[in-house]
C-alpha positions as CSV (number, residue, x, y, z in Angstrom):
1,X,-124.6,72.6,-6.3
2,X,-123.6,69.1,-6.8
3,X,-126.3,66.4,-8.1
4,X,-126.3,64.0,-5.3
5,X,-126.7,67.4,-2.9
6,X,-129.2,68.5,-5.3
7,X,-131.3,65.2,-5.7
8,X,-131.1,65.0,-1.6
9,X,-133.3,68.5,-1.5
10,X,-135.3,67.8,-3.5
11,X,-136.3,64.8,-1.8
12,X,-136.1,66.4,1.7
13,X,-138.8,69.2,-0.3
14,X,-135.8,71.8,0.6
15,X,-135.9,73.6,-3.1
16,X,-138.0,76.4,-3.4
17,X,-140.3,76.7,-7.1
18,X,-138.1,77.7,-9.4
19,X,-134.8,74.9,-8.2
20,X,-138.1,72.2,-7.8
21,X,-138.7,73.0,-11.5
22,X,-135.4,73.3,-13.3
23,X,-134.8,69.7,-11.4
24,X,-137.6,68.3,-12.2
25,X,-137.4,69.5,-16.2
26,X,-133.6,68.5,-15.9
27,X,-135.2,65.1,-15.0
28,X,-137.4,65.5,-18.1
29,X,-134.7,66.6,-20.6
30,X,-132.0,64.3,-19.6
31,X,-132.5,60.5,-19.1
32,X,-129.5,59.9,-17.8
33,X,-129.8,62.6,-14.9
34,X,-133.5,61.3,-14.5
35,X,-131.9,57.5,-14.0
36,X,-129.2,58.4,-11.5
37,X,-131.8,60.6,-9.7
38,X,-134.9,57.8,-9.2
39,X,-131.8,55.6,-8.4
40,X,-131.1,57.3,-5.2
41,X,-134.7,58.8,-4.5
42,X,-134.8,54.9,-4.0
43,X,-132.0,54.2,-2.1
44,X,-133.1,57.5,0.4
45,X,-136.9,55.9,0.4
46,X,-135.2,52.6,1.5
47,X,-132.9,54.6,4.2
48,X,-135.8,56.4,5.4
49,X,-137.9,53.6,6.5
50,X,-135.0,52.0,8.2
51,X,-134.6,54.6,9.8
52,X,-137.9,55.0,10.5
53,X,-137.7,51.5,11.8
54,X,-134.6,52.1,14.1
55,X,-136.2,55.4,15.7
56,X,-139.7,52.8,16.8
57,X,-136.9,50.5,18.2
58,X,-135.0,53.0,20.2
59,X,-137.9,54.0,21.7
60,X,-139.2,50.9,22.8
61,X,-136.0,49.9,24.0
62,X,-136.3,52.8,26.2
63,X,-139.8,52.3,27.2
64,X,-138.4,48.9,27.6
65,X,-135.3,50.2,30.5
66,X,-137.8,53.0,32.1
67,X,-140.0,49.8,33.4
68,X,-139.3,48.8,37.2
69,X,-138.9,45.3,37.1
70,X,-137.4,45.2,41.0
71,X,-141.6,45.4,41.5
72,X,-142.6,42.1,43.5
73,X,-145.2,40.6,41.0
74,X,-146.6,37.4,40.7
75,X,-143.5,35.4,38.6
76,X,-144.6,32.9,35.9
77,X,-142.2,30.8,34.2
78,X,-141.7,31.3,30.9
79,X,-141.1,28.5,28.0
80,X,-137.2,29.0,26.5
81,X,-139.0,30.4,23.3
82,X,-141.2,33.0,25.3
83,X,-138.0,33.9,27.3
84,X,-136.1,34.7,24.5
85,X,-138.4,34.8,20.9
86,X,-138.7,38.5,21.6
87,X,-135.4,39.3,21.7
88,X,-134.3,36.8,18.8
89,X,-137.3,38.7,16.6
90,X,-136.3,41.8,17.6
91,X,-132.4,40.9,16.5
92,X,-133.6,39.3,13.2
93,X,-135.6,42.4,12.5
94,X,-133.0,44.9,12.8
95,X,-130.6,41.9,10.9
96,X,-133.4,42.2,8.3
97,X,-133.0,45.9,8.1
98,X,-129.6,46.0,8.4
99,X,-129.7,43.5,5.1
100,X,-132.1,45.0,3.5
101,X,-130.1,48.8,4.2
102,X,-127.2,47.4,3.0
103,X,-128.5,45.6,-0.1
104,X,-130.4,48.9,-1.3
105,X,-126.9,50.9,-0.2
106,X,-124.7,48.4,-2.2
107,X,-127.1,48.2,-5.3
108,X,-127.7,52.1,-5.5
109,X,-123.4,52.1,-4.6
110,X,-122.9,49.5,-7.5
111,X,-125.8,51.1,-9.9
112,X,-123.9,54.5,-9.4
113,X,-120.5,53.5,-10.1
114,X,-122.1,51.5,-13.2
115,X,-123.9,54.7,-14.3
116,X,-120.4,56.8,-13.9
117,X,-118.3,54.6,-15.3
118,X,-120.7,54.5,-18.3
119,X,-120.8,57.9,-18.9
120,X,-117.1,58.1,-18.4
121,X,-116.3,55.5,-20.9
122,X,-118.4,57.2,-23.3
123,X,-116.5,60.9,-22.8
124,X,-113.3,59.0,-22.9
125,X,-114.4,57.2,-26.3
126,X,-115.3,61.0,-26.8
127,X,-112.0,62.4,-26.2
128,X,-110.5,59.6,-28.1
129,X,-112.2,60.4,-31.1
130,X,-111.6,64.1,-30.7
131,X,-108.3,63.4,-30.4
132,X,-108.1,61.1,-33.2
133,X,-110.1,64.0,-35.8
134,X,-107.4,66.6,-34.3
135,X,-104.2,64.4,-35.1
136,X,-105.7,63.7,-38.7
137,X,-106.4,67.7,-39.1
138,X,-103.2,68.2,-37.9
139,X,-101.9,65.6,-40.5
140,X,-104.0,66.8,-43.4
141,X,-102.8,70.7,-42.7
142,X,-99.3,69.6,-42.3
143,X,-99.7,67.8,-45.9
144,X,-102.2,70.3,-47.7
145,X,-100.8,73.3,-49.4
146,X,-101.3,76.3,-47.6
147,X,-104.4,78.9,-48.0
148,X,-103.7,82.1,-48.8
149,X,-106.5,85.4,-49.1
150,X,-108.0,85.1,-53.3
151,X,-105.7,87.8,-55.3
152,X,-107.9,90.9,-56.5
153,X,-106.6,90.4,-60.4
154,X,-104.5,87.0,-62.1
155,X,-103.0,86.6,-65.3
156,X,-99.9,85.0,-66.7
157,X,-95.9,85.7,-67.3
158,X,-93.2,83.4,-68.2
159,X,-89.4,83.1,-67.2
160,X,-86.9,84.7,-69.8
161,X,-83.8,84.4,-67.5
162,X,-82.5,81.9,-65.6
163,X,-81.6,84.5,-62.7
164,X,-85.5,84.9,-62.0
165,X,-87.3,87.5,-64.6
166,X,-90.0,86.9,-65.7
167,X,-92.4,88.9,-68.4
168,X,-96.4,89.7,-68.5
169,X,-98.6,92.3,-69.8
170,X,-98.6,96.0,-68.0
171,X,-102.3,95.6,-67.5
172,X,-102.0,92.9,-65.0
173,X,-99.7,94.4,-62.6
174,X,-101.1,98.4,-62.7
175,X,-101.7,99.7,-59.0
176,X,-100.7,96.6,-57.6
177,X,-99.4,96.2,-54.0
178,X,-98.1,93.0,-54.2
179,X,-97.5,90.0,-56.8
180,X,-97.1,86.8,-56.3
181,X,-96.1,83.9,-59.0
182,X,-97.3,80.1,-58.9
183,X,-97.4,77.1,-61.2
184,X,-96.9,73.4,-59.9
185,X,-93.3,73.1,-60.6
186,X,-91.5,76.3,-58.3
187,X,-95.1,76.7,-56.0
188,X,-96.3,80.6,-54.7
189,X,-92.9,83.0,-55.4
190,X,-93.2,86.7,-54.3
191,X,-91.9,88.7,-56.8
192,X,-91.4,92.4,-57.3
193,X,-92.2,95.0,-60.5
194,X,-88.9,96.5,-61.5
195,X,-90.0,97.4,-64.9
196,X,-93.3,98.2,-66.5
197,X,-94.6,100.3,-69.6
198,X,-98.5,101.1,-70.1
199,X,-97.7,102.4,-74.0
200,X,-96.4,99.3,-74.8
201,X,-98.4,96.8,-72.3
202,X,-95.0,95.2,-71.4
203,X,-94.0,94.7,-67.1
204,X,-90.8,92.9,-66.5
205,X,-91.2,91.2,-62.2
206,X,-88.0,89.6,-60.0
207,X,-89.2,86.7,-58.3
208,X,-87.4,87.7,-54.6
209,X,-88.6,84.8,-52.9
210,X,-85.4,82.7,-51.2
211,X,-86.4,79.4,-51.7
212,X,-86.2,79.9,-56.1
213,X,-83.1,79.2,-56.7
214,X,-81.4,80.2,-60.1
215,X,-81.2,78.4,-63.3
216,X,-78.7,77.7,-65.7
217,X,-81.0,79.1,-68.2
218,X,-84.6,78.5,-69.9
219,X,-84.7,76.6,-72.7
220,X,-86.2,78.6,-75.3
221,X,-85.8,81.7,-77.5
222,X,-87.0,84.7,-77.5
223,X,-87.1,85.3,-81.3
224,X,-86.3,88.8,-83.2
225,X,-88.0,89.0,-86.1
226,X,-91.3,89.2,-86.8
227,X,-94.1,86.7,-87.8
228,X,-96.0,86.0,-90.8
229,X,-99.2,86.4,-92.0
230,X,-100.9,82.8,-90.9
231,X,-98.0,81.7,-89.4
232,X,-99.3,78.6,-86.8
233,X,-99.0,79.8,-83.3
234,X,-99.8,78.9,-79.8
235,X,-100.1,79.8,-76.5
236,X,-99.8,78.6,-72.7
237,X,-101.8,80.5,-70.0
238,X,-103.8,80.5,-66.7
239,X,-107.6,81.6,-67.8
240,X,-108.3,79.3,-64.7
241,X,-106.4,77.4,-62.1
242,X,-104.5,75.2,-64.3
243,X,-102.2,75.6,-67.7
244,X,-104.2,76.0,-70.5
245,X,-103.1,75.4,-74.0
246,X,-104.6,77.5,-77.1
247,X,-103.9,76.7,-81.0
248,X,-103.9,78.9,-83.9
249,X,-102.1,81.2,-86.2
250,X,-101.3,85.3,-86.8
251,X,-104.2,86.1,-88.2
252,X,-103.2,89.7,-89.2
253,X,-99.6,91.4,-88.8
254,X,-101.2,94.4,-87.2
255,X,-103.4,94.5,-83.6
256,X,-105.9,96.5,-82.6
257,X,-106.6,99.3,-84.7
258,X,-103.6,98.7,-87.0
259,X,-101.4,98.6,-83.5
260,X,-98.0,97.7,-85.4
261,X,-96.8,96.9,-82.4
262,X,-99.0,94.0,-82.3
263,X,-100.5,90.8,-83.8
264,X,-103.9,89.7,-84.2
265,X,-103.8,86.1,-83.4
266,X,-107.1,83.8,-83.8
267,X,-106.4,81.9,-80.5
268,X,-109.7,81.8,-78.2
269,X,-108.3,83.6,-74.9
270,X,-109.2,85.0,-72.0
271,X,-108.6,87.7,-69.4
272,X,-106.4,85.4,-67.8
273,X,-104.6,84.9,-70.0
274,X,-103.1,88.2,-70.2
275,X,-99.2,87.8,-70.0
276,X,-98.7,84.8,-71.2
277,X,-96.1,83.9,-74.2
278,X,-97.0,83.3,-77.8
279,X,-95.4,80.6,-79.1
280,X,-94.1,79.8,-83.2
281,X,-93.3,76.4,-84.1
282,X,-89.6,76.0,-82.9
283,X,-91.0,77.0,-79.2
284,X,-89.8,80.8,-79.2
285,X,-91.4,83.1,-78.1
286,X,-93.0,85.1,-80.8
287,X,-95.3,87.4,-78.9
288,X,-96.8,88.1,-75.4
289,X,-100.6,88.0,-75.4
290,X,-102.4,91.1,-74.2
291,X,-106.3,91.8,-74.8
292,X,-109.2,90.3,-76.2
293,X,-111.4,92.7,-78.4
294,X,-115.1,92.0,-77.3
295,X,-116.9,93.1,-80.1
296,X,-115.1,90.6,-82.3
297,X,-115.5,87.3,-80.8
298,X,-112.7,84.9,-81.2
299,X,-110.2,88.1,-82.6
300,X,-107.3,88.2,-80.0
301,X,-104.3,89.7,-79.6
302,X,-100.5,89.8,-78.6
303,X,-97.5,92.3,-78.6
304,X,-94.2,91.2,-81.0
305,X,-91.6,89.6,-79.8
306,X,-89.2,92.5,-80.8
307,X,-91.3,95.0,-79.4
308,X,-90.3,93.0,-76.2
309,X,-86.8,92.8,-76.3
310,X,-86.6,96.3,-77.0
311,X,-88.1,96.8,-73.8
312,X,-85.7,94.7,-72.1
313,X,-83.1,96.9,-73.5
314,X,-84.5,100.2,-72.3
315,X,-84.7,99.0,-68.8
316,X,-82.5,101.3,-66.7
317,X,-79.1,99.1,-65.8
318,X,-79.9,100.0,-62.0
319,X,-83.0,98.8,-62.3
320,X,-81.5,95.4,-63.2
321,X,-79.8,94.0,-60.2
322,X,-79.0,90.8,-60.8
323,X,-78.4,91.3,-65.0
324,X,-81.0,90.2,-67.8
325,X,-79.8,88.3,-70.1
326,X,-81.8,86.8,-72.6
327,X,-81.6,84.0,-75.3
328,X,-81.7,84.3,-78.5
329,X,-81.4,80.8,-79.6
330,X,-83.2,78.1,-77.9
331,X,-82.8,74.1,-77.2
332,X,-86.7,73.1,-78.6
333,X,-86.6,73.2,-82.3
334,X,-87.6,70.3,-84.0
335,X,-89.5,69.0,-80.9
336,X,-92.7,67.8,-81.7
337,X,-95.3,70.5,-79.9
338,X,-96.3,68.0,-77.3
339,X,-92.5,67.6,-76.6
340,X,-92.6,71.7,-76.6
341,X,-95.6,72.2,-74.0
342,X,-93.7,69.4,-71.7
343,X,-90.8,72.0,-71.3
344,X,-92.7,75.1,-71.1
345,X,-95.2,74.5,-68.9
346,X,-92.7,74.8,-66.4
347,X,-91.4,78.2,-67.0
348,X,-95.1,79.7,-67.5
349,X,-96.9,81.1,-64.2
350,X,-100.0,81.9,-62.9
351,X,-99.4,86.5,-61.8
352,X,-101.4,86.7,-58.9
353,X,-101.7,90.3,-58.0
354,X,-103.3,92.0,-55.0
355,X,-104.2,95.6,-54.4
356,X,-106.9,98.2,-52.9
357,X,-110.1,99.1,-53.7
């Protein structure tokens, strides 16, 4: 029903109970509604009694015809005001009516258009700030990185080939579905598991994502003999959403439970940073880091260097499509460390890995 329909009943009492109360609490809720509607309650009040007024004058008029004037009476003369003050009042008083009609037709007309062009300056002020907040959202998406669903397990790897392999510990890609790789240089890569070895904790991904593009190379070592007794060490991972550097040394030549396959390293680590490279002081790789033991707090530790590049040698060739080559001499010896970390950070990723319950 439209309003001014709807405002018209309820004056003329044509709602039954229940419209006569949802208009009236309408009236009640809304002040703007309750405005527009005593606005042209008004303006049908006003109409009424002119036409109330109009109706008495119709009638007298006729009255006024039905009366036989041909009837021989007794003529007086009348003065020019008696002759014609009647009609002259009777003109100004429909004028007056007329006037006052009009005036309460043009105000109610005026207060209308005042009240809907109000309200619609106000929605288009509305839509123009809706607008305004969907352009910026727009802008702020198109500029944002995008979201994508929290991984189910993340640890670390690194590059060793330009070509796109890239190492981490077996443990952090087991029963996975899918991997992705991400640091701040190359973004989110998808990447596959072509290789992986639970006795060893070694996994060996492809990143297969088109927009990495190859490298000439990486720019350190992957060293073949083994460490020292207190040799210094370090290590880059992803424990949390950024790179974070640990410092330390090889704190015995054997990992857990006499593991010979392993170092224990006294680097503070953490689940994330499973994966993740071991460092010496030319910037070779020396180990890969692999487990924490949690009854020994602060005792971590990492698989050797040679242990890995055995590995890479027992891949299957067809396995290895394109080739793996590794480097055995590197370009960051006799860097300072913080000249090391600058160059390293880049090849070192955050595994994201996702699979089912």
């Amino acid at each position: 029903m439209e309003e001014l329909e709807l405002i018209e009943k309820y004056f003329s009492r044509e709602l039954n109970e229940k419209e006569r109360g949802a208009f009236e609490k309408k009236m009640h809720d809304d002040d703007l509604f309750r405005q527009r509607a005593e606005d042209h309650i008004q303006f049908l009040k006003s109409f009424k009694q002119y036409g109330d007024r109009k109706l008495k004058k119709e009638a007298l008029e006729k009255i006024h015809d039905e009366m036989d004037f041909s009837t021989e009476a007794k003529v007086v003369p009348l003065s020019r005001w008696e002759k014609y003050g009647r009609t002259v009042a009777i003109a100004a008083s429909v004028a007056l009516l007329c006037t006052v009609g009009t005036f309460f037709a043009l105000k109610y007309s005026n207060e209308q258009h005042e009240t809907n062009f109000e309200i619609l300056r106000r929605e288009v002020n509305g839509l123009k700030r809706s607008q305004n907040q969907i352009l910026k959202d727009i802008k702020e998406k198109a500029n944002a990185k995008p979201e994508f669903a929290p991984s189910k397990y993340s640890g670390t790897g690194f590059l060793v080939s330009g070509n796109g392999y890239i190492v981490t510990a077996y443990h952090v890609v087991k029963s996975s579905d899918s991997v992705f790789v991400e640091n701040e240089k190359f973004g989110r890569l998808k990447v596959s598991v072509v290789y992986k070895n639970p006795e060893t904790d070694v996994a060996l991904l492809l990143v297969m994502d088109e927009q990495f593009k190859n490298l000439h190379a990486v720019p350190f070592a992957i060293r073949n003999s083994e460490g020292v007794l207190g040799e210094p060490v370090y290590t880059l991972g992803y424990p949390r959403n950024e790179i974070v550097y640990g410092d330390g040394t090889i704190s015995a030549t054997s990992g857990y439970e006499q593991n010979e396959s392993s170092y224990q390293i006294s680097i503070p680590v953490n689940p994330g940073n499973s994966g993740g490279p071991m460092i010496d002081q030319q910037g070779a790789v020396i180990g890969i880091v692999n487990g924490v033991q949690t009854d020994a707090r602060g005792t971590a530790f990492a698989v050797k260097s040679n242990v890995l590049l055995d590995e890479i040698k027992n891949v299957p060739l067809d396995s290895l499509a394109p080739p793996l080559r590794v480097n055995t001499t590197g370009q960051l010896a006799g860097m300072s460390r913080v000249n090391q970390i600058k160059r390293w950070k880049d090849y070192v990723f955050m595994v994201k890995v996702y699979h089912g319950k």
